[in-house]
Every structure is written in structure tokens, then in C-alpha cells.
N, C-alpha and C positions, 0 to 999 in steps of 0.2 A: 504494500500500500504506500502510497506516494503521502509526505508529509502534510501536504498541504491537502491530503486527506481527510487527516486523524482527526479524529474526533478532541475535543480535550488539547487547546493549543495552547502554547507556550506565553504569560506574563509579565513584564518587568515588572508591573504595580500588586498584582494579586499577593496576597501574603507579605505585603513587605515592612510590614510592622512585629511579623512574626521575632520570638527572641530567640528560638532551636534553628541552627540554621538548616538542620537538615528538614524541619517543618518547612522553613521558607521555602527551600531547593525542589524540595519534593512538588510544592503547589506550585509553583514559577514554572518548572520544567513542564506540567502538565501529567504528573503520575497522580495525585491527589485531589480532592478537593471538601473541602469540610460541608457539613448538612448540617448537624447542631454540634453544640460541641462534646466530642470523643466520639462522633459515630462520625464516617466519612466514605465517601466515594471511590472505589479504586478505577481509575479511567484504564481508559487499552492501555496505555503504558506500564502503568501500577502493575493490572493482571499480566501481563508478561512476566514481571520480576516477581509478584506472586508464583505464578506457573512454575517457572525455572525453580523456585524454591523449594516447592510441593514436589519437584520432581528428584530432586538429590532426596529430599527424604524420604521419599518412600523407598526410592533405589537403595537407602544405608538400613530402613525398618524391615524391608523384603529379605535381604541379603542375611537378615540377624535373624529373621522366622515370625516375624512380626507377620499376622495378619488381619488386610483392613476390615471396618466396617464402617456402618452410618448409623450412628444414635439419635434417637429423635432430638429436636430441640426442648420442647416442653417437656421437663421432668413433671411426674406427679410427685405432689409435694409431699407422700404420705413417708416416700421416699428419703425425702431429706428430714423430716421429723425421726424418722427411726432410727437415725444416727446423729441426731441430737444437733440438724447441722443450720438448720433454719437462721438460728440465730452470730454461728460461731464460726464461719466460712472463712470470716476476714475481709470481707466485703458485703455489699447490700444484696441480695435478692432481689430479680426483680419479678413478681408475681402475677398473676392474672388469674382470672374463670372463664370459664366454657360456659355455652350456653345452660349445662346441669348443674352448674356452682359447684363441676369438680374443681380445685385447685393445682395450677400446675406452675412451678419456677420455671422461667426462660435461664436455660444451663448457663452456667458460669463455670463449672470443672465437671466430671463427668462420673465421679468415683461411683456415686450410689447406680450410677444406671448402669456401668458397666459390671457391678456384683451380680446389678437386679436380673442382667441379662444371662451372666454363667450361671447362675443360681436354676436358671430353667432347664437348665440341662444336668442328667443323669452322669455327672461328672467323678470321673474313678480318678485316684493317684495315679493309675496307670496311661493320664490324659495328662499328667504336669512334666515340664513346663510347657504355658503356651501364651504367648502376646497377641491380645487383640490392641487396634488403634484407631483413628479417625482423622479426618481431617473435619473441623465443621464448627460453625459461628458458637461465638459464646459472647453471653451479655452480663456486663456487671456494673449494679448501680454505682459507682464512684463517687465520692466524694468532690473530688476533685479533678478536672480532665488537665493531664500536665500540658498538654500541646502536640501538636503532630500526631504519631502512633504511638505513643509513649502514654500508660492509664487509658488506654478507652476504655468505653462502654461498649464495644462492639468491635471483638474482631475474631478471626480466624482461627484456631488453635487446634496445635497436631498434637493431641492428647495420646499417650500408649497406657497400656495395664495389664500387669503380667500376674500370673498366677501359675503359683510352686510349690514346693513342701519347705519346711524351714532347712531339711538339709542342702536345697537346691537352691536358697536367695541367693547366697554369696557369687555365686556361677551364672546366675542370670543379673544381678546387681551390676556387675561387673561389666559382659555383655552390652547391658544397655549404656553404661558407661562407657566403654569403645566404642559403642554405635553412635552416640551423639557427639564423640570425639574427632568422627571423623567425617561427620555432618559439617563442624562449625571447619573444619580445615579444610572442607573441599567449596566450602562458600567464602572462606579466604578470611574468616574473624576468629579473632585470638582471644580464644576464649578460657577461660581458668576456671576450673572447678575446686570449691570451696564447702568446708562444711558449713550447713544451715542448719537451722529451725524447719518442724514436718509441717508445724504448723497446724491449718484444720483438717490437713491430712492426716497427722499422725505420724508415729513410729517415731524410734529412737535413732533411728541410722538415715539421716538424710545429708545430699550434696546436690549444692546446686552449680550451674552453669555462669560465669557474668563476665559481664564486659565493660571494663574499664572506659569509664564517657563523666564528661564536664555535665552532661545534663540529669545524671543516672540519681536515682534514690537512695541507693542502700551504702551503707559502707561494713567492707572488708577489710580484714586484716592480714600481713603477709609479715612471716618471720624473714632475716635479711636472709638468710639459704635457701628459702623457699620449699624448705620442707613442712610447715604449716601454711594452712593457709583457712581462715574460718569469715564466715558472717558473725559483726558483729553481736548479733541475740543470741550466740551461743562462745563467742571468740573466751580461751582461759588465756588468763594472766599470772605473771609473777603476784605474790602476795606480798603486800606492802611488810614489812619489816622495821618493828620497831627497837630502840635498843631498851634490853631487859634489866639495866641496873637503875630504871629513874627510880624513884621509893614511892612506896604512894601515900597520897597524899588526904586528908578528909576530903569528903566531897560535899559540896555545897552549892546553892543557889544566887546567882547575880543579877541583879535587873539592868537590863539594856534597851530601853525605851527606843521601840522604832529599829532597832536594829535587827534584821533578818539576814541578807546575803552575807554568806559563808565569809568572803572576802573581808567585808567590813566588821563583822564579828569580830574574827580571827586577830584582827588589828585591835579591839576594843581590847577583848581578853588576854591581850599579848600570846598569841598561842600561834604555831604553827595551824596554815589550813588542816592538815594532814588528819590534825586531834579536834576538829568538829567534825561534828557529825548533821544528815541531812534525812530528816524522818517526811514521809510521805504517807498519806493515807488514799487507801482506794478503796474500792466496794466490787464486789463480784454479783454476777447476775443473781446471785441467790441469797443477796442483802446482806452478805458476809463484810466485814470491815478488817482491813488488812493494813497491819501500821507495817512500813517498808523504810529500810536503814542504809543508807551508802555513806563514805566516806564523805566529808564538805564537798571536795572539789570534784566530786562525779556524781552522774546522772542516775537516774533509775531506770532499768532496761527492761521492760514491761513483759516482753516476750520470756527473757530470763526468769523472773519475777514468777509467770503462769507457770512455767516448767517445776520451776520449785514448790510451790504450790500445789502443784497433781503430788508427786512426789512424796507429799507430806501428805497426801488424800484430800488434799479440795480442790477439788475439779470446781475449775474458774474458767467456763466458757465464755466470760466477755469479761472486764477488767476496764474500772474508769476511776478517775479522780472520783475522791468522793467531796460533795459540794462543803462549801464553807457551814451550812447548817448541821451537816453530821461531823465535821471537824470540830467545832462548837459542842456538839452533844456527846463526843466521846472524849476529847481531849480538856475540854472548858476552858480551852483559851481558841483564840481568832486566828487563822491562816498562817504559819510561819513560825511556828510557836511548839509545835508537836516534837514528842520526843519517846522514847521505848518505857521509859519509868512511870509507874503507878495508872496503866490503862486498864480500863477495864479488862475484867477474864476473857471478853468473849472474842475481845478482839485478836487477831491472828498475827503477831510479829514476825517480821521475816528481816534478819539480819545478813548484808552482804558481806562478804570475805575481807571485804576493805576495811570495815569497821574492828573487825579481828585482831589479836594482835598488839593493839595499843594499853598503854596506862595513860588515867589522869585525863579523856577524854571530854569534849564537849558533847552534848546535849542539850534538846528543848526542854524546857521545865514542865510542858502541858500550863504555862501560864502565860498569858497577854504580858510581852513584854519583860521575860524575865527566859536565864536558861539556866542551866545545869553544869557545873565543872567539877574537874576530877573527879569522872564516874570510871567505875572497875568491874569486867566483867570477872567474874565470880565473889566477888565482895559485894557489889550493889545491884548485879544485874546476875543471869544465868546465860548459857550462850546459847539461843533457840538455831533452828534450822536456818541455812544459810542461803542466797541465791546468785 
């Protein structure tokens, strides 16, 4: 077909506000074009480089024993209620009814339908291993549409699902592991695989695929040999290390009116950041309150956080700040203030490795304007589970 053909022609102005340049590139050239935002058009051009893409993979899925099929879009919902997923997917559902008020999800990953579907069949050990896969639209309500193809609500995805015996994962683990190894190197991206989070998958053994970009989401960690290499919500560390001859000291209460950030404390109390401490509270879907403990100058890693939490037996399918009024009703001081000492029994402490370790430590007091020094675990405090 002659250029001057093609459907979907080429723009210097379209997209040129865009800030991903490969968002701009893509609509300029004429492979894209946006409908609302995170759902979008793939013009002839697009589908081409789709094509070509769809076709190395299936070429490296075939080649492994992968075989395709086509899952419906609408899952019945009764589906994702069985496995407890409605709510804890890690994204929005987006839902609908038929004209019978059955309810069915418009798919977003495909786990439950792909069991629902070997489940119908009269399936013996003497049938493992075998991979089914897909190629076929998936919708997820997002929050947020980052730009370009990057977060939509609508796109594409070559989903696979294998089913083995647990003597056989490590040999099929693996496999699919080669196979996608040499998907991204014959599509020419340098891709590294890292340990992750299963997430609302599950399981304990997961690794993802990622590629290093100025635009990208998540952060990784890579030791300088390169023989580790992890996602963040699961990456271990050195443990801080403190030195063990300070003496300890009584512990007591100081009022710092106004003073909350770690930084500016540290500086009031004359203390190393190191020796405060940053208490957080959250709420689990099942009205659980969970007081959460990092060292001052680190964050709280929520993914981390849930892990630890199964662990210890409470399954925490969703996980949020808890609002300033239940900070108030279990702490009895206002936002900023919270601390591991004298909370109620019911509440669930979860202390992080960072806070380990130390003598002579900071804390919140649980009082408006007032904290805690030289606290000592085993003398004023016990050391609950860690995350």
C-alpha cells in the first residue's frame, strides 16, 4: 500500500504536549491514537508492530509446549468471589449485568477462568505438565492512566498458565523462564528479571521481567555483581547495626510542640535520625488496626507490610491509612504522634528490622505533641513480628 494511502497519517501538532516521548512518537508517526484516556486506537501501523509481536511469541510459547486458546472476556463474577478476588486484585474491576442480573467482570488477568476451564476436565497427573495461553483484551479500572500504553485500561495481554505436580514446578518455572528470555532478546529489549511480590496472584516464588525507562513505576534493586537482583516490596537488606556498649538509659517522655518530621525531631532531641522511630497506623478490610514501625528515615513498604501480616495469620486483603479519626480513637493523640507503647491489645504491631537492634530509641508518646526517648526493647517494649 502506497503511503499516501494509509489510513492514520502522520502529525507534527497531534500529541505535542505529550511528556513520554515515546507517547508523542507513537501518535505523531500515526501508530496511535487516544479515544479516552488509557483506552486507545491501534491504526495499520500500530497493528503491524502488534502482529510482529504476537508472532515471536507465540513462535517462543509453541516451541516451549504452550498451547493457545481464547477465554471469554466477561468472567462470571461468582468466579472471582471464590477466590476472594473481587476486592484484592490490585486494581478496580470493572463490572457489568446481562440482561438476567447475572454479574460478570470484564477480565483484567485471567487466573480464575483459566482453573474454571481445566477444572472441566477429567484431569489425571498423568496429563501434567501442560500450558494453556491466550492472547486477548483485558480491562482495568485504573486509577490513574500514566500516558501512552503505559497503565491503560485496555489493552492486549499474552497471559500463559501452567499446571504440574509440585515435583515438576521447578522444571516448568524454569522453562517459562527461558521462554520469555528469549522472547525479550529476539524483540531486541534488555530485559532483567528480578525477584517480586505474587501479589493477588499469590505464591511465594515469584520473578518478574523489567525494563529499565525514565518513565517506568516501580523500583529495583541490583547488588554491584549483579548477582541479586529484587523488587523493591520484597528487596533484603543489611541490618542496621548498632554499637552495643551505649548503657541504657531511663526512658522518658519530652514535649515537642509541633514537631513531627523525623529530620526536625532528631535535631530537637539531639539524636541521631537513625534512633527515631516512625509509627504508622492502617486498617485492613476487616476493621483490623495495624500500628507499623520503620526506622525515622525510611518509609513503610505496604506490600512488605501485607506479606508479614499473612505470615502472622491476618490475611489483609486491602490495606489503607487509617483516617485521623481512628488514629485519635486508638492512639489519643492527632496524626504524627503515634508510637508502639501502651496501645490498645487489639491493635496489631508490626515492627520493621530497622527499628531492631538499637538502644535509647525514639518514639511517639500516643500524645498530641509530646514523644518518647530512651525506649529499650526488652526492658520497655517486647520484640513482636517483624516486616
Amino acid at each position: 500500500m502506497r503511503v499516501s494511502q494509509l489510513f492514520g497519517r502522520t502529525s507534527k501538532t497531534e500529541g505535542a504536549d505529550y511528556k513520554i516521548p515515546s507517547h508523542r512518537l507513537l501518535t505523531q508517526a500515526g501508530y496511535i491514537r487516544e479515544s479516552t484516556a488509557g483506552r486507545y486506537y491501534l491504526l495499520p501501523l500500530g497493528i503491524k508492530v502488534h502482529d510482529k509481536i504476537t508472532q515471536i511469541v507465540r513462535k517462543h510459547m509453541t516451541a516451549a509446549g504452550g498451547q493457545e486458546v481464547v477465554m471469554p472476556v466477561l468472567h462470571p463474577l461468582e468466579l472471582w468471589k471464590e477466590t476472594n478476588r473481587t476486592t484484592s486484585a490490585g486494581f478496580e474491576l470493572m463490572v457489568i449485568k446481562d440482561r438476567r442480573d447475572a454479574e460478570f467482570a470484564l477480565g483484567g488477568t485471567a487466573e480464575e477462568m483459566a482453573v474454571d476451564l481445566v477444572r472441566k476436565f477429567n484431569i489425571s497427573y498423568k496429563d501434567l505438565p501442560f500450558n494453556i495461553y491466550q492472547f486477548s483484551m483485558k480491562f482495568r479500572d485504573e486509577m490513574r492512566a500514566r500516558g501512552g500504553l503505559l497503565r491503560v485500561r485496555e489493552f492486549v495481554m499474552k497471559d500463559a498458565y501452567s499446571f504440574s505436580t509440585e515435583e515438576q514446578f521447578e522444571t516448568v518455572y524454569k522453562q517459562m523462564w527461558d521462554t520469555y528470555q528469549a522472547i525479550f532478546d529476539e524483540i531486541g529489549v534488555k530485559a532483567l528479571a528480578i525477584e517480586a511480590d505474587g501479589g493477588y496472584i499469590g505464591g511465594d516464588y515469584c520473578h518478574e521481567f523489567v525494563v529499565e525507562s525514565e518513565v517506568g513505576e516501580s523500583t529495583y534493586f541490583v547488588t554491584e555483581d549483579g548477582t541479586y537482583a529484587s523488587h523493591e516490596d520484597v528487596a533484603s537488606f543489611t541490618k542496621y547495626q548498632e554499637s552495643s556498649d551505649e548503657p541504657l538509659k531511663p526512658m522518658e517522655e519530652v514535649e515537642g510542640k509541633g514537631i513531627i518530621g523525623v529530620e526536625d525531631l532528631a535535631k530537637f532531641l539531639k539524636i541521631p535520625v537513625e534512633k527515631t522511630t516512625k509509627t504508622i497506623l492502617f486498617e485492613t478490610d476487616k476493621g483490623q488496626v495495624v500500628a507499623a514501625a520503620v526506622m525515622g528515615k525510611y518509609d513503610i513498604n505496604e506490600t512488605k507490610l501485607q506479606r508479614a501480616l499473612h505470615q502472622r495469620g491476618v490475611h489483609a486483603d486491602v490495606l489503607k491509612l487509617a483516617t485521623p479519626e481512628t488514629v485519635k480513637r486508638v492512639t489519643g493523640a492527632e496524626v504524627g504522634y503515634a508510637g508502639i507503647l501502651n496501645l490498645p491489645k487489639e491493635v496489631i504491631v508490626m515492627l520493621d528490622h530497622s527499628v531492631k537492634g538499637r538502644k535509647n530509641f525514639e518514639c511517639g508518646a500516643n500524645r498530641t505533641d509530646h514523644h518518647t526517648i530512651n525506649v529499650n526493647f526488652g526492658r520497655d517494649y517486647p520484640e513482636p513480628g517483624e516486616f
